[in-house]
Structures are given as structure tokens and as C-alpha cells.
VOGU-3710 file (C-alpha; in Angstrom, 3 decimals, decimal comma):
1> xxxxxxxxxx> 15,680/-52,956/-7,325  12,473/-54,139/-5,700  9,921/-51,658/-4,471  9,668/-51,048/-1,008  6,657/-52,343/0,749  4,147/-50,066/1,675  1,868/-50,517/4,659  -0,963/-48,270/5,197  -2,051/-47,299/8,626  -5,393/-45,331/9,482
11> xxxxxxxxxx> -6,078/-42,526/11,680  -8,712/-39,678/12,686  -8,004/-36,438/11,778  -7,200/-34,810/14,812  -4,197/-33,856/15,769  -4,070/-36,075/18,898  -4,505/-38,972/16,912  -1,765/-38,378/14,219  0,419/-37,853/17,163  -0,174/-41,167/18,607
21> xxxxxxxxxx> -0,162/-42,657/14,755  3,130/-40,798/14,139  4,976/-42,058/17,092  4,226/-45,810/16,341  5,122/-45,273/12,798  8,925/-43,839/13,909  9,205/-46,572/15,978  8,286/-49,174/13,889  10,682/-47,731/11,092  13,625/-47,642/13,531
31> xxxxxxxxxx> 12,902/-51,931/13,507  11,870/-52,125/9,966  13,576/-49,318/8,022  13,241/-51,440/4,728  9,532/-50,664/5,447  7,335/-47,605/4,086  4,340/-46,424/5,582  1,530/-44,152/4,444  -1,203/-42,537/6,797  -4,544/-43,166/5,306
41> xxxxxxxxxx> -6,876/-40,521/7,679  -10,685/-40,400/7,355  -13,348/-38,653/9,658  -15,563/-40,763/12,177  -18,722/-40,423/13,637  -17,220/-39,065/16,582  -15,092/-36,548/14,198  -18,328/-34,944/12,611  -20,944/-35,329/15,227  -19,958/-34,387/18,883
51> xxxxxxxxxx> -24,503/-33,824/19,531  -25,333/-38,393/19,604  -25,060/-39,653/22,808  -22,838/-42,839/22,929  -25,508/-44,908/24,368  -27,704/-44,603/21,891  -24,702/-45,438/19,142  -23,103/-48,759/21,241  -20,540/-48,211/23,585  -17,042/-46,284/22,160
61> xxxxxxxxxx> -17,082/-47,272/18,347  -18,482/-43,223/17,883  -14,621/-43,086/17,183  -13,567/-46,402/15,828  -16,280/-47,579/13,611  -14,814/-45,817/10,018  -11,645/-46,761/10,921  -12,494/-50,429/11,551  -14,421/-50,686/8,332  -11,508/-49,066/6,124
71> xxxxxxxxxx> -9,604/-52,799/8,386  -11,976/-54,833/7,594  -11,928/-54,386/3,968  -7,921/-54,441/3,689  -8,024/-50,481/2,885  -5,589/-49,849/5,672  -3,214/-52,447/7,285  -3,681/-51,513/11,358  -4,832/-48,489/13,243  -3,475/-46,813/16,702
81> xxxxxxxxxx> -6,145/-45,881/18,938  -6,554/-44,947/22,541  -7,173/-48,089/24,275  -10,126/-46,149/25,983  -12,009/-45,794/22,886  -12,473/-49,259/21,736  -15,246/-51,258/22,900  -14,845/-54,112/25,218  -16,188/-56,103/22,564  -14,602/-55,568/18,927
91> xxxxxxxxxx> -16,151/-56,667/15,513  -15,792/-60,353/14,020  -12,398/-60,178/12,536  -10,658/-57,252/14,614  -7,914/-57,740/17,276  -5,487/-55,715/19,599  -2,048/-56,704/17,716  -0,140/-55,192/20,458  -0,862/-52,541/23,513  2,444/-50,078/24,124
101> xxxxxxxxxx> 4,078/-49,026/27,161  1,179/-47,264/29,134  1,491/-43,771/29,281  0,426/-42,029/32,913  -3,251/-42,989/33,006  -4,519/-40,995/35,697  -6,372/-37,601/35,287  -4,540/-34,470/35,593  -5,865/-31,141/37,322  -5,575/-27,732/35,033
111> xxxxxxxxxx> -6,064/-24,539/37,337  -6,959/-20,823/35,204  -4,032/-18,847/35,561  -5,660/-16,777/38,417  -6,211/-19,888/40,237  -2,565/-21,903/40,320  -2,197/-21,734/43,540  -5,133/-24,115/44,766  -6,295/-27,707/44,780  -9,812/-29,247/44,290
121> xxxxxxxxxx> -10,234/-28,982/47,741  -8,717/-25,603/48,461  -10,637/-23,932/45,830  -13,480/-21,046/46,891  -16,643/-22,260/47,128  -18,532/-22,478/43,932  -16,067/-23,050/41,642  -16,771/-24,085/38,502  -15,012/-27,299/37,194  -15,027/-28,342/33,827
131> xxxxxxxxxx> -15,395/-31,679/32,574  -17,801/-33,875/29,960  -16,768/-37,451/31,465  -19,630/-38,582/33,346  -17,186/-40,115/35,716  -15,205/-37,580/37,003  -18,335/-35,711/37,789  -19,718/-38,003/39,921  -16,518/-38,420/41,761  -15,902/-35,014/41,808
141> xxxxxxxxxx> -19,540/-34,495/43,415  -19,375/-37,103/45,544  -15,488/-35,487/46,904  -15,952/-32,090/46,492  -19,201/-30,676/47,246  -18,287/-27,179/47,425  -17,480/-27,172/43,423  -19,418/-26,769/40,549  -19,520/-29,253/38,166  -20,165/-27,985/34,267
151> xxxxxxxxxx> -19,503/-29,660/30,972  -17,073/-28,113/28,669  -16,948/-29,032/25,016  -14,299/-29,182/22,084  -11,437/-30,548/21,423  -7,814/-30,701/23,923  -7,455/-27,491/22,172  -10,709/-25,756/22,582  -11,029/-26,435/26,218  -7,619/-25,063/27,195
161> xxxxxxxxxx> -8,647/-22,005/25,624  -11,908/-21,602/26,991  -10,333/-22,017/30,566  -7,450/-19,439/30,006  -9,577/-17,164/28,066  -13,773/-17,069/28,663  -13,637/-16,484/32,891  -16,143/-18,836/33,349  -14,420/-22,169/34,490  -11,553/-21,978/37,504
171> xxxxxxxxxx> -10,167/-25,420/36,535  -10,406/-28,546/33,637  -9,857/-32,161/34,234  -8,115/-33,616/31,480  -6,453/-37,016/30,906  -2,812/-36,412/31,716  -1,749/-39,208/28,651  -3,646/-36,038/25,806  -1,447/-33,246/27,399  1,212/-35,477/27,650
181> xxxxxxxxxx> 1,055/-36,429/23,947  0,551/-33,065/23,333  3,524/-31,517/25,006  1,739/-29,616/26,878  3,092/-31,086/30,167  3,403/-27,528/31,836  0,077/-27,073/31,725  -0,380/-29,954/34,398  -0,994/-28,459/37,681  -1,456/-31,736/39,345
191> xxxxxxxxxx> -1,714/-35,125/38,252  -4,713/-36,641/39,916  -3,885/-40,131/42,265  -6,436/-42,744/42,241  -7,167/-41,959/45,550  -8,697/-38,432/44,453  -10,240/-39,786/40,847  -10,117/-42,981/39,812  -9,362/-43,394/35,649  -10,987/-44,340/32,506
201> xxxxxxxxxx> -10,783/-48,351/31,683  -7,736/-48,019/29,768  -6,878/-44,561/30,044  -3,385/-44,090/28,858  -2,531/-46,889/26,512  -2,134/-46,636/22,903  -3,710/-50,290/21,267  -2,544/-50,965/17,456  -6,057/-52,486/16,136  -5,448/-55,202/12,872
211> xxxxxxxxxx> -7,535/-58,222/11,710  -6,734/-60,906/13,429  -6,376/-63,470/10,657  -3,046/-60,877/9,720  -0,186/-62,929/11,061  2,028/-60,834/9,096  0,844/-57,686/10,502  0,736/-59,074/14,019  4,290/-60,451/14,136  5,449/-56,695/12,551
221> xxxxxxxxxx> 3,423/-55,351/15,748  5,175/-57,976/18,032  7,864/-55,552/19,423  5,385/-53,239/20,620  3,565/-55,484/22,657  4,035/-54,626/26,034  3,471/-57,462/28,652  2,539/-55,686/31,386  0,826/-52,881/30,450  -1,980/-55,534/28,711
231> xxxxxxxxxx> -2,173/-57,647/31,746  -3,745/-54,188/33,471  -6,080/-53,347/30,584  -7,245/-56,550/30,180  -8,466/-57,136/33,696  -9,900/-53,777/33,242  -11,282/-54,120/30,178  -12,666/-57,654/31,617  -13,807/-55,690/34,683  -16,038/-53,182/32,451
241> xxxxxxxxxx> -17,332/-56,153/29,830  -18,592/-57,991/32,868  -20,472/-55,100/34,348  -22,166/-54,239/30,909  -21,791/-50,598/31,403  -19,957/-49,056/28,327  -19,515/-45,945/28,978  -22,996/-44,953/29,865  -22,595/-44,439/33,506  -19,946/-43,551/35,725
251> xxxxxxxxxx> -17,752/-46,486/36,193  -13,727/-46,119/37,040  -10,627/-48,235/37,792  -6,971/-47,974/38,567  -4,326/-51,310/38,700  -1,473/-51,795/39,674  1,577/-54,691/38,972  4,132/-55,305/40,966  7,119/-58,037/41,417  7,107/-59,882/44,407
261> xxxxxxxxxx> 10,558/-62,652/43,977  11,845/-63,875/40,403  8,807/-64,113/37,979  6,094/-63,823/40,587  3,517/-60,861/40,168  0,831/-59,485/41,864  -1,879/-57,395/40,252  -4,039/-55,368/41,887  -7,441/-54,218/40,649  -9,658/-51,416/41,775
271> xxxxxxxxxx> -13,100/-50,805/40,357  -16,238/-48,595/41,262  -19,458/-47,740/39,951  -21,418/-44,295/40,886  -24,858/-42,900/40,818  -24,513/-39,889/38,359  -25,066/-37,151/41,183  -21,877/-39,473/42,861  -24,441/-40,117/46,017  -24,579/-43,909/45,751
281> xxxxxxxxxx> -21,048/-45,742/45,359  -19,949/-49,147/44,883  -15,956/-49,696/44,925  -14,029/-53,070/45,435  -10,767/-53,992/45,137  -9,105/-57,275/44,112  -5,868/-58,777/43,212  -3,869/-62,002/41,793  -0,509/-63,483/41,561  0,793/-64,018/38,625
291> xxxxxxxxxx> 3,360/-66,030/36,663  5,291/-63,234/33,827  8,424/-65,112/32,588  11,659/-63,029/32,438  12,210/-61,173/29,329  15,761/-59,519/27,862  13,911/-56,286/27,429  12,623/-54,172/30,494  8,546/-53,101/30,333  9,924/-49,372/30,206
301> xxxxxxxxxx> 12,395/-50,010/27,259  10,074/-52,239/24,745  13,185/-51,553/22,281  16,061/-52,578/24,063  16,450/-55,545/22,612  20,186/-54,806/20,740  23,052/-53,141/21,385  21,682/-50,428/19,143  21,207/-47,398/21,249  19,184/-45,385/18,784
311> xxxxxxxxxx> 16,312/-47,033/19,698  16,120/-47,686/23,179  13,404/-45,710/24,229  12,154/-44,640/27,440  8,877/-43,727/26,981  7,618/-44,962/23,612  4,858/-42,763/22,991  6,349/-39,934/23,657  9,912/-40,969/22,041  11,585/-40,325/25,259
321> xxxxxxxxxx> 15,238/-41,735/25,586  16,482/-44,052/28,240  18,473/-42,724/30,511  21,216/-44,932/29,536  21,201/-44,015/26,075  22,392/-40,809/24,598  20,828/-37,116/24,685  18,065/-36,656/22,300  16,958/-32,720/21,628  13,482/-32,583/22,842
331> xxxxxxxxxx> 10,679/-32,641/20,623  9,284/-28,869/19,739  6,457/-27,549/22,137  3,097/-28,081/20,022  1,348/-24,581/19,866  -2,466/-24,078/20,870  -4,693/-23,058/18,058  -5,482/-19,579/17,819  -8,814/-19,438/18,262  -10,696/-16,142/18,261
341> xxxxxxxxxx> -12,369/-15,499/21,849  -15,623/-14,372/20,169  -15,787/-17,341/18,420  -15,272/-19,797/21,529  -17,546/-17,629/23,348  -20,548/-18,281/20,558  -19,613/-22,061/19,642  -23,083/-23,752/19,121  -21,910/-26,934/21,205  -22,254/-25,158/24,278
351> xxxxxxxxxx> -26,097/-24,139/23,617  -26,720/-28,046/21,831  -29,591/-29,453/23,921  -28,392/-32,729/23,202  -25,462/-34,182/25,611  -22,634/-34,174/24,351  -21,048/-38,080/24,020  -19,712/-39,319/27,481  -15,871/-40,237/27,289  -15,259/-37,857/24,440
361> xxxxxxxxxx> -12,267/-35,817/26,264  -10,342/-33,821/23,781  -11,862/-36,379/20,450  -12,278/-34,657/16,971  -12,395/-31,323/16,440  -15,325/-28,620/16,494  -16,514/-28,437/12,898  -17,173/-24,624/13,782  -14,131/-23,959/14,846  -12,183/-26,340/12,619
371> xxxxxxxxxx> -13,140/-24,938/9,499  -13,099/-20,995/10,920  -17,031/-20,753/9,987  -18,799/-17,425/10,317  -22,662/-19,005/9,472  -24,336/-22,425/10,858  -25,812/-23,976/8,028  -29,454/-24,005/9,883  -29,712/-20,887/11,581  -27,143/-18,346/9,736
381> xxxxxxxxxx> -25,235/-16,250/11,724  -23,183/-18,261/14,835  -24,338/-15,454/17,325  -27,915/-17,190/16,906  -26,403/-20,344/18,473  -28,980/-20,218/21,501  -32,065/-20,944/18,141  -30,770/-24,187/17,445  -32,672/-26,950/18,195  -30,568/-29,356/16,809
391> xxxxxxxxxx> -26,761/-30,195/16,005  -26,547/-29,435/12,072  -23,983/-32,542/11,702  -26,718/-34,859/13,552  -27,797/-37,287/11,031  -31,343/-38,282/10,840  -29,971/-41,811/9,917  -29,706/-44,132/12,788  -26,155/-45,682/13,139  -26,013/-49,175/14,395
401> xxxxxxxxxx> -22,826/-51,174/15,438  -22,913/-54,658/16,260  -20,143/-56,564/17,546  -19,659/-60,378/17,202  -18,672/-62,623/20,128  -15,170/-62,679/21,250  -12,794/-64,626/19,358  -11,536/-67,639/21,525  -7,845/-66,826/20,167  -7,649/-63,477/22,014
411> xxxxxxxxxx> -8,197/-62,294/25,401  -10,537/-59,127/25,773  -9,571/-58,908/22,274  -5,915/-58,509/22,402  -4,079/-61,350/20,919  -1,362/-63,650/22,851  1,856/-62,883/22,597  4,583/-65,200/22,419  6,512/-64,822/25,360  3,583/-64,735/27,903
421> xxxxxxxxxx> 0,848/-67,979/27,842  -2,691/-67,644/27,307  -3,396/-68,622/30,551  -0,945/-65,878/32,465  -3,480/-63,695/30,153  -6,850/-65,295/30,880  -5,360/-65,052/34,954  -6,010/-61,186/34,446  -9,269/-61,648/32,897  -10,113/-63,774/35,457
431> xxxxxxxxxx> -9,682/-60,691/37,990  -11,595/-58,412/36,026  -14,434/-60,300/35,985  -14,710/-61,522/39,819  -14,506/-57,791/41,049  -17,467/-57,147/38,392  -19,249/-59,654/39,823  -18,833/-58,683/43,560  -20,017/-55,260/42,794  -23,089/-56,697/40,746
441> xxxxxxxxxx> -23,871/-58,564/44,352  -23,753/-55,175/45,615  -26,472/-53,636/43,649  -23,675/-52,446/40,880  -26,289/-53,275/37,968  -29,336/-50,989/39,579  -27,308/-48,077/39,708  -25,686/-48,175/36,889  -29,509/-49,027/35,331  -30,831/-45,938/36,882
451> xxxxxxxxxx> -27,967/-44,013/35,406  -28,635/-44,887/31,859  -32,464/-44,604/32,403  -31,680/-41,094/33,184  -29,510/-40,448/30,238  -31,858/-41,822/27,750  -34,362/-39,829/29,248  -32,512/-36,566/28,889  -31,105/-37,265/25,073  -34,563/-38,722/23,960
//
């Protein structure tokens, strides 16, 4: 009897992660159950140090760069990340084998218990509203004056806990995809519309990252790939490449796709840029038609491609049945950690002087808190958090990631797929990178440059 092939798939070590690694595991398996696979985890950057600011590391790879070097080598066979996290431009070799079904991308509102019964804009004067995405708070500055805009640090974990337990925050913004993910739906108590906040260039989708010289590995990926939901994130991600901003100032999106008659599309792009105090804004909005050719399986139902019920799936990264297909018991309610309240209320990362990375909501764990420590290794005792001068994970080394052109066989990275042409592809692109452009004629590229002068100047 011939052994059963083993793939190996990389992940972080937080729990988000596994979740999202987990869930594209079981579904491959239900296609390919002659197939084993083993999780091959490994700390990042982004994992260890949550004290470098991302501009000064390049872009998102604070999270990605470990995993992409364990790819590189052939020490793991693909890796599921959030599609937010990767950079716009991935290392020689690397490719998106497939995007999933996107998951809600849009930012969800989390009110203290005392508070439940408000909205941003009904809430008292002065309230404090935590977030470290240097997005929302511009928008939420530029929206809501009468709230107070504070960073809040940790994991998904940590900042629930903080909010229900320290009194000093009356609401969170979160993505909605993390508590999602999480099963922590009912802690939702509003889901965001693009009209309030617009979302995080790719917010919501999971991407499966392999090298792209891996046909085997790609075609294994193939039912995954979902047609629609990478036509959005690539004029997105197109959008954001164009503009040159990273993630070191306050730039947003939504889309939208829609049928219009038979195969004809239309997708709609919306993209801004904000001065960090959310003063100054640039927003534009675009959209194309596009050719998608008919498929036998729906956008919703990736897996309904057979008769076989058992793995039609609604909502694949949550494992959600279609409502067509029989009852599945839901999966158990994922616990928070229980964290002491005088340890959240002493956790070093809220006295760091350093900012903490922007677009790091609920990545990697506290290494405090994680590993239930009672001394920092530079100053001793945790209650002497306000002495530190510096994060003790902060390496002295500097950390430099370069990324090679894009390959001319993928399309912001992600690689064709079979059913859809390169061009119906390259057509989203396209959109991406004519609304960057109009907002660059708009002065886009001065204040995003005064932005990033001004965070440079502040983690120097």
C-alpha cells in the first residue's frame, strides 16, 4: 500500500491564523481525501515584535516574510493568509494560487456593554474609540468629531477584553471577517457600510500563497479560486500598488460586482486617501464592464460542483452549509482568553513609545500576555512598564524585504485561472490603476507624503 502524500502548509501561530489554515485544509480534504496534510507553524516578525513600524520594514511582509521564506525553500507547500497582509508586490517566485469566497470585508462596530445602545454618532461626547489602523482614525476624525480616537493594542483577544473589562474605551473597531472567523459574531454591534468607513485593500479574503513555478500545487488550489471575489481584490490591490502607499497612510476602498444580462458585469471601485488628522480627503469612484463566462458552480458555493452534498458550502471560510444542503451542527463558540485584568491593565505595549505597526488588527499575540509573564526581561517587574524605553523583542538588526518585479504570468500576483482569461483579469487591474491615477491628479501623492513624513518622524 503506497503512502499517502503529505503536503505541508504554513501558518502563524495565532489562533486567527490556524483558523483560517484549518478551514482550507477541511475543505481541501473533502476534494482530495487521498491527501494528508501537516501544519508547519513558525513565528514572524509581526508575531514577536508588535514595537517596528511597518514603514520602516516594507509594506505588510511584518507578517508574511518567515512564512514566505519557509515557500521559497520548499519547507512548506502553500500558506493561507489574509489577503490584507500581503504586499501588493510579492517576492520573485511567490504567487496567489487561489483567493476564496470573500468573507464580509467591511469593519464592524463593538460597543462596552454599558454602551449597546448607541452608534458612532449617538455616542456622548468624548468617547473614546479604540482602534490602531491609521485609516479608520482618520475617517473616524474626519466623521465623528465629537469622539476620541485612541490606539488599543494586542491581539482580537486582548482588545475585547480591554473594552469589556479596563473602563477606559466605550467602543472597538474591528474587522468584521476576525470576529467572524472567530465566532464571535454576537459581539458585532454593527457592521460598518462603506458609506460610514471605507475597508482595508483586501479586507476579508483569505489568499492561499505558493510558488508559482508549482503547477501541481496550483491546480490542487484550483477549486478554491473564486472568480469574483479576485476580480475585486485585484483592482484594489492595483488601486493601492499604483498609489505607492503601503500601508503607511490612511488609504481605503470598497467594490462592488454586479450582473447586468448573461455574462456581462460591472465592477465598481471606490478609493480614498486621507490626511492622518482625516482633514484633507481625496475619494473617487470608478467602474468597468466586464466579460465573466458562466460557470456550473455559483461564487457563494465554490464546491458545488457534484451531486455530493457534503461539500457544498455556503460560506467557505467559515464552513457554513448551503441552504440547499443538509443541517450541519454549528461549530462550538471559541472562548476569550482569560486574561487577568491586572495584567491587561500593566501590558508594556500600551506605555511602548514606539507606534505600534499600522494594519496590525488582532495579528500575533502579546508575548506578555502569551506566555503569562510576571517580569520584562529589561526592566523586571511588569508594573514598571511606564521605564521602558524600548520594546524588549525590538531587534537592533535592521530587517530588509525586497520584492522583485511582478511576474508577467500573474495579475497583482494572483495567477489566472482557467475559466476566466487574462485579459477579463488585467480589465480589473486596469480599474485599479486609473482611479489611482485620478486621485494622484488630485494631490493624492502630497498627502499621503506628508503622512509618512509624519510617521517617520514620530518612530525615528
Amino acid at each position: 500500500m503506497s503512502e499517502i502524500e503529505k503536503i505541508r502548509v504554513g501558518s502563524r501561530k495565532s489562533e486567527l491564523a490556524l483558523i483560517q489554515t484549518r478551514h482550507v485544509i477541511s475543505l481541501l480534504k473533502k476534494i482530495h481525501p487521498g491527501k494528508d496534510f501537516e501544519i508547519v507553524t513558525m513565528s514572524t516578525l509581526g508575531d514577536k515584535v508588535l514595537d517596528i513600524p511597518l514603514p520602516k520594514i516594507g509594506e505588510k511582509s511584518l507578517f508574511t516574510k518567515e512564512l514566505e521564506a519557509a515557500l521559497s525553500t520548499g519547507c512548506v507547500d502553500f500558506v493561507v493568509h489574509s489577503l490584507k497582509d500581503l504586499p501588493t508586490v510579492l517576492p520573485p517566485g511567490m504567487a496567489i494560487g487561489a483567493v476564496l469566497t470573500r468573507e464580509d470585508p467591511r469593519d464592524a462596530l463593538v460597543l462596552q456593554k454599558d454602551h449597546d445602545k448607541y452608534l458612532l454618532e449617538t455616542l456622548p461626547e468624548g468617547s473614546v474609540i479604540g482602534t490602531s489602523s491609521l485609516r479608520r482614525g482618520a475617517q473616524l476624525a474626519r466623521k465623528y468629531p465629537h469622539l476620541k480616537v485612541e490606539s488599543i493594542r494586542g491581539n482580537l483577544n486582548t482588545r475585547l477584553k480591554k473594552l469589556d473589562e479596563l473602563g477606559k474605551y466605550q467602543a472597538i473597531i474591528l474587522a468584521s471577517a476576525g470576529l467572524i472567523r472567530m465566532g464571535w459574531t454576537s459581539r458585532i454591534s454593527k457592521i460598518l457600510d462603506s458609506d460610514e468607513l471605507l475597508y482595508a485593500v483586501g479586507q476579508g479574503a483569505l489568499a492561499v500563497e505558493c510558488r508559482e513555478s508549482d503547477e501541481k500545487t496550483i491546480e490542487l488550489l484550483k477549486p478554491l479560486y473564486d472568480v469574483q471575489t479576485a476580480l475585486r481584490v485585484i483592482s484594489e490591490r492595483s488601486f493601492l500598488k499604483t498609489l505607492g502607499g503601503g500601508c503607511s497612510a490612511p488609504v481605503a476602498v470598497s467594490s462592488d460586482l454586479s450582473r447586468l444580462k448573461d455574462n456581462k458585469h460591472t465592477l465598481k471601485l471606490k478609493g480614498a486617501v486621507w490626511s492622518l488628522d482625516g482633514k484633507e480627503e481625496i475619494i473617487e469612484t470608478g467602474e468597468c464592464e466586464i466579460d465573466i463566462k458562466n460557470t456550473q458552480r455559483c461564487t457563494a458555493c465554490p464546491f458545488n460542483t457534484s451531486n455530493q452534498s457534503t461539500s457544498c458550502v455556503r460560506d467557505i471560510e467559515n464552513l457554513k452549509r448551503c441552504d440547499t444542503c443538509p443541517d450541519q451542527m454549528p461549530a462550538k463558540k471559541i472562548k476569550l482568553d482569560e486574561i487577568p485584568v491586572e495584567v491587561l491593565k500593566n501590558d508594556p505595549h500600551e506605555h511602548c513609545p514606539v507606534a505600534l505597526p499600522i494594519g496590525a488588527d488582532f495579528m500575533g499575540k502579546c508575548p506578555y500576555l502569551e506566555a503569562n509573564m510576571d517580569k520584562c526581561p529589561v526592566n523586571g517587574k511588569i508594573e514598571g512598564a511606564e521605564l521602558l524605553k524600548q520594546c524588549p523583542f525590538l531587534k537592533e538588526a535592521k530587517t530588509e524585504i525586497k520584492a522583485g518585479p511582478s511576474d508577467s504570468n500573474t495579475v497583482c500576483g494572483l495567477v489566472p485561472h482557467t475559466e476566466t482569461p487574462v485579459e477579463t483579469l488585467k480589465q480589473a487591474q486596469d480599474l485599479g490603476v486609473r482611479l489611482a491615477q485620478s486621485l494622484l491628479g488630485k494631490g493624492a501623492g502630497e498627502v499621503m507624503a506628508k503622512a509618512q513624513a509624519t510617521i517617520h518622524s514620530a518612530t525615528s
